[in-house]
VEXPA-263493 format. One record per residue (C-alpha): x, y, z; residue number from 1. Coordinates in pm, 1 decimal. Example, Ala and Ser with C-alpha at 12.3 -4.5 7.8 and 13.67 -1.06 7.14 Angstrom:
BEGIN
xx=1230.0, yy=-450.0, zz=780.0, pos=1
xx=1367.0, yy=-106.0, zz=714.0, pos=2
//
This chain:
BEGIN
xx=11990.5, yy=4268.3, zz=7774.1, pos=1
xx=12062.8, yy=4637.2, zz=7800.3, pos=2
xx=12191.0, yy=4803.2, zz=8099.3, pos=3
xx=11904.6, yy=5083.8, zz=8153.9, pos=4
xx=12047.6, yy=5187.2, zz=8547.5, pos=5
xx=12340.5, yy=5159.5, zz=8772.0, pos=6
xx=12325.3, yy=5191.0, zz=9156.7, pos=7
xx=12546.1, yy=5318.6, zz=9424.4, pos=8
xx=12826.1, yy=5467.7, zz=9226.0, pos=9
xx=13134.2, yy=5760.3, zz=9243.6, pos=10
xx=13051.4, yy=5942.5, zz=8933.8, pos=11
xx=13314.5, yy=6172.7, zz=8778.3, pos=12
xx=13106.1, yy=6492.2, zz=8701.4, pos=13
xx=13347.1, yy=6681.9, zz=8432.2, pos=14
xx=13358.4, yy=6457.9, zz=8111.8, pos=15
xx=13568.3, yy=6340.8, zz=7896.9, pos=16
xx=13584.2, yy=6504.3, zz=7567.4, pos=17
xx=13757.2, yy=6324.6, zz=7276.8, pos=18
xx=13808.2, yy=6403.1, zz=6867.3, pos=19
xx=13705.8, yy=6785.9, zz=6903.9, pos=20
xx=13348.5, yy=6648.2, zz=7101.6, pos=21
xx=13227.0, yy=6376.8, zz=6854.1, pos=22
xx=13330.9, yy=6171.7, zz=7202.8, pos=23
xx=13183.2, yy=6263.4, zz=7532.8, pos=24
xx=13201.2, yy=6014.9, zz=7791.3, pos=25
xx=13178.2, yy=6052.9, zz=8221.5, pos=26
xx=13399.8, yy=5794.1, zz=8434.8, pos=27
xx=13235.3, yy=5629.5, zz=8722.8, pos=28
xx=13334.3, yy=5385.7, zz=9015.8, pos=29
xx=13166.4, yy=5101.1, zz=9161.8, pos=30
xx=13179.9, yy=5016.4, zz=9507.5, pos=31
xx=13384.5, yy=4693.9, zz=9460.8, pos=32
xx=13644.6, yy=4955.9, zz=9303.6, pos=33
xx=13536.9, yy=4856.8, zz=8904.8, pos=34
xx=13621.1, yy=5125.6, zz=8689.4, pos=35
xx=13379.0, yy=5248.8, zz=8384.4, pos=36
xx=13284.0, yy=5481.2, zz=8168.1, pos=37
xx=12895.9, yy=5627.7, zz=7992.4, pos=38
xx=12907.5, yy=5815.5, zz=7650.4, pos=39
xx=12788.3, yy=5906.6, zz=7308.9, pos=40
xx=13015.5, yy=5892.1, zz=7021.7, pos=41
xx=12887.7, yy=6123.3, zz=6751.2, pos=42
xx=12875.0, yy=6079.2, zz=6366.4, pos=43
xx=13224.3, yy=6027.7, zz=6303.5, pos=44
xx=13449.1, yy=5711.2, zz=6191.1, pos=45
xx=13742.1, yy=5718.3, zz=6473.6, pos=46
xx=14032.8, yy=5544.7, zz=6647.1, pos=47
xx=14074.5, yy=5440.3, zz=6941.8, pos=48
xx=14373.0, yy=5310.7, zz=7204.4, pos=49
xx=14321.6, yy=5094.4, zz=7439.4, pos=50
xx=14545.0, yy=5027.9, zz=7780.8, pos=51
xx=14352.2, yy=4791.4, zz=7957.5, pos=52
xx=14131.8, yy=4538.3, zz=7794.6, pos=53
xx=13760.6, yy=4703.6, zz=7715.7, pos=54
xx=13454.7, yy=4563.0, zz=7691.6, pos=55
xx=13202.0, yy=4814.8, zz=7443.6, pos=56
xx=12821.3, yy=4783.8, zz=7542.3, pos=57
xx=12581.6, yy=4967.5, zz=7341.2, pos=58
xx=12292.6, yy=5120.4, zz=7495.9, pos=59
xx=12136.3, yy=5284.1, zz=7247.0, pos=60
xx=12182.3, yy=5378.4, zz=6872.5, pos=61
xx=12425.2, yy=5149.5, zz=6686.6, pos=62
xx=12810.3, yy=5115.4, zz=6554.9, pos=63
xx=13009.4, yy=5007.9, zz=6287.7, pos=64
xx=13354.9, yy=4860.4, zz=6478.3, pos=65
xx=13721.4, yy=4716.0, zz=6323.4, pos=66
xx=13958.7, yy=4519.6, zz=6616.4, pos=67
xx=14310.5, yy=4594.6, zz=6484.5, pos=68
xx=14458.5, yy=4361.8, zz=6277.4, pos=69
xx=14127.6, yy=4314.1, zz=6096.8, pos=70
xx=13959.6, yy=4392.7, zz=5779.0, pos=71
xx=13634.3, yy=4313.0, zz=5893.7, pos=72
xx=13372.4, yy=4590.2, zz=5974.1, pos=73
xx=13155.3, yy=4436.4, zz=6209.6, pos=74
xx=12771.3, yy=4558.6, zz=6362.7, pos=75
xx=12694.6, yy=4659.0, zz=6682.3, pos=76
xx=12340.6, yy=4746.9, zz=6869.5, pos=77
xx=12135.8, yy=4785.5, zz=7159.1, pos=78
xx=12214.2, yy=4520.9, zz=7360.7, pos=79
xx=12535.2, yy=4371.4, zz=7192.5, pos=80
xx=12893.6, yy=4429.5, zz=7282.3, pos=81
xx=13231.9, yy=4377.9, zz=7169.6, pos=82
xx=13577.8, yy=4349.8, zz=7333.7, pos=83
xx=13917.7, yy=4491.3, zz=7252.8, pos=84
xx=14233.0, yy=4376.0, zz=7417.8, pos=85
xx=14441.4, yy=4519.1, zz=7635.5, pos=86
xx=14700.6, yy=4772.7, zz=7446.0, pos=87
xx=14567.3, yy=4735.4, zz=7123.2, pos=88
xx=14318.1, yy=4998.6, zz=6901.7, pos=89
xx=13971.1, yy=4948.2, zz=6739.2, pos=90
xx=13796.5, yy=5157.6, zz=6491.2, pos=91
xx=13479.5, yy=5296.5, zz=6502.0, pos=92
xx=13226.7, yy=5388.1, zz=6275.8, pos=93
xx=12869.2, yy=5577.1, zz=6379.3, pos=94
xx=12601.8, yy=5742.5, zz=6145.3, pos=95
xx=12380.8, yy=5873.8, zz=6416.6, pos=96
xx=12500.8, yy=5819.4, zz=6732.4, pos=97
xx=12609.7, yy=5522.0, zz=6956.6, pos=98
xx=12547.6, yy=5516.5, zz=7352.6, pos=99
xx=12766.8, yy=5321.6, zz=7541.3, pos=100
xx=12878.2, yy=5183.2, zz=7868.8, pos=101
xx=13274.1, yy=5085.9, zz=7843.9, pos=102
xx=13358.5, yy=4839.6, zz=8058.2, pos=103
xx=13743.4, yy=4848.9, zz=8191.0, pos=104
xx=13927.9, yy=4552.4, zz=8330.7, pos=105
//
């Protein structure tokens, strides 16, 4: 199921702009102290770091992503998500665009 609304949160207001702007994201608190993050990732095939483990939902439009240490492109749509470990990378891959809700912890 896709996450379509999230209550009672601290929303950073100035966003996060990655790769020249193919990667716009806002960071945003939960009560309980839960860190994530909402954003489009633009046409563009990219790399990403990770510190903390991630958890990738999409909420719209659709990915293309590679875990590091694999050769394996793998799909990813409304609804779906994928995980990357803690201080590790992943690839990704978009055509038109991929919204997302990033999941920290």
């Amino acid at each position: 199921m896709t996450t379509t609304h999230i209550p009672n949160v601290t929303l950073t207001t100035q966003a996060n702009v990655y790769f020249d702007g193919k990667c716009v994201s806002h960071g945003f608190q939960l009560a309980d102290g839960t860190r994530k993050s909402v954003g489009v990732v633009l046409p563009a095939t990219l790399t990403f770091n990770t510190g903390a483990p991630e958890i990738m939902e999409c909420v719209a439009g659709a990915c293309d992503y590679k875990l590091a240490g694999s050769n394996e492109w793998l799909r990813s749509g409304p609804g779906e998500r994928f995980s990357i470990p803690g201080n590790s990378s992943f690839e990704i891959r978009v055509t038109d665009s991929y919204h997302y809700i990033c999941h920290f912890g």
